[in-house]
C-alpha positions as CSV (number, residue, x, y, z in Angstrom):
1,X,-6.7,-18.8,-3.9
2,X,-7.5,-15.2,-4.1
3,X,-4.8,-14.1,-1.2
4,X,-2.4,-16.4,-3.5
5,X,-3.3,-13.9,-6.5
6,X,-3.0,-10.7,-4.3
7,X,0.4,-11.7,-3.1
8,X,1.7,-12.5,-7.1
9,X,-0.1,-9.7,-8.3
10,X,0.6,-7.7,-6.0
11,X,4.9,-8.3,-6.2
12,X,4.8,-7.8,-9.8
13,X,3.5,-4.5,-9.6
14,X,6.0,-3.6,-6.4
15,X,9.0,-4.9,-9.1
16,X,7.3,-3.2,-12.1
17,X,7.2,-0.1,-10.2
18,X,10.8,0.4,-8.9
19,X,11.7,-0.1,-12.7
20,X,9.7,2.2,-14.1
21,X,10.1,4.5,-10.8
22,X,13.3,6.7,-12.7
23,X,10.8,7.6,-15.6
24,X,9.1,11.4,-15.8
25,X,5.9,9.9,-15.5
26,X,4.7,8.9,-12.0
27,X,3.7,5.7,-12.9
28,X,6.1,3.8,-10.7
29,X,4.9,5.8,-7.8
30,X,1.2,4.2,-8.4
31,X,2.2,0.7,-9.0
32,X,4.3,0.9,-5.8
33,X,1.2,1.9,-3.6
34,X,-1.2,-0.6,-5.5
35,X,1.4,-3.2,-5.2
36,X,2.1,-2.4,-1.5
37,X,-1.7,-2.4,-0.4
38,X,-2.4,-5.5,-1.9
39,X,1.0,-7.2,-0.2
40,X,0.0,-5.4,2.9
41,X,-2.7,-7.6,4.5
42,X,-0.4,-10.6,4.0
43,X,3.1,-8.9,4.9
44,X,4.1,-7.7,8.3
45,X,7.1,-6.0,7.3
46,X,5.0,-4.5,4.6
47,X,2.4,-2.8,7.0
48,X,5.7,-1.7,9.2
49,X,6.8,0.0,6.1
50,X,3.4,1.7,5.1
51,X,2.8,2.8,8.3
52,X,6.3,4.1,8.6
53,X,5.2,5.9,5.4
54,X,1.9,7.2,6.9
55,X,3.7,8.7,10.0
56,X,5.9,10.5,8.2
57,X,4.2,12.0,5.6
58,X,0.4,13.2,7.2
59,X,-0.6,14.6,4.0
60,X,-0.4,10.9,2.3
61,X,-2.2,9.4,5.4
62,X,-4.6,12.4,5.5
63,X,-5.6,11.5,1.7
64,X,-6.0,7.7,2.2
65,X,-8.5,8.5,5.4
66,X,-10.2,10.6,3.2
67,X,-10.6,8.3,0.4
68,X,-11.1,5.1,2.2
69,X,-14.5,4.3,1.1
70,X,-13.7,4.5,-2.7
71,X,-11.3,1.4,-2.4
72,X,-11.9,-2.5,-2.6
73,X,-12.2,-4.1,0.5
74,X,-8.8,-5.4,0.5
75,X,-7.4,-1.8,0.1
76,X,-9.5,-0.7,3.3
77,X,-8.5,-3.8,5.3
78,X,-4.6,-2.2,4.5
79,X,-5.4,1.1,5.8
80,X,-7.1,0.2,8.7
81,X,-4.3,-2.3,9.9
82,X,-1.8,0.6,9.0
83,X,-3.3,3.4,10.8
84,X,-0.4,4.8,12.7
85,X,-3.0,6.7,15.2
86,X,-3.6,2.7,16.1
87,X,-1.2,0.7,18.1
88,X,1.0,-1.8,15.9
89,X,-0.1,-5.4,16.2
């Protein structure tokens, strides 16, 4: 039941961010990642896409190592699977 909620809650916020995403405000920019790291687990093309992101920009994968341990376990579970130092599965 709870992945079922992760994957509905988790879409809403990837839609509700891309429509908020032209506003000042960088709120669409957080409901992206939050969306994205709770689709992540359940998603292949979604972890291909985050660690795409993480390659490319070190500074964003620098600050998710860092902060790691702050996150709920579903969170971590994204960023370990989307490690680009690790090979893809």
């Amino acid at each position: 039941m709870l992945p079922i909620l992760h994957q509905v809650f988790g879409s809403t916020l990837v839609v509700a961010g891309l429509i908020v995403l032209p506003l000042p405000i960088p709120l669409g920019l957080i409901m992206l990642t939050i969306g994205f790291a709770l689709l992540g687990p359940y998603i292949p093309a979604v972890r291909r896409l985050v660690r795409y992101l993480r390659r490319k920009w070190p500074a964003f994968n620098h600050t998710l190592m860092r902060n790691r341990d702050r996150f709920p376990p579903i969170v971590k579970k994204t960023i370990d699977r989307t490690n680009p130092a690790a090979p893809a599965e």
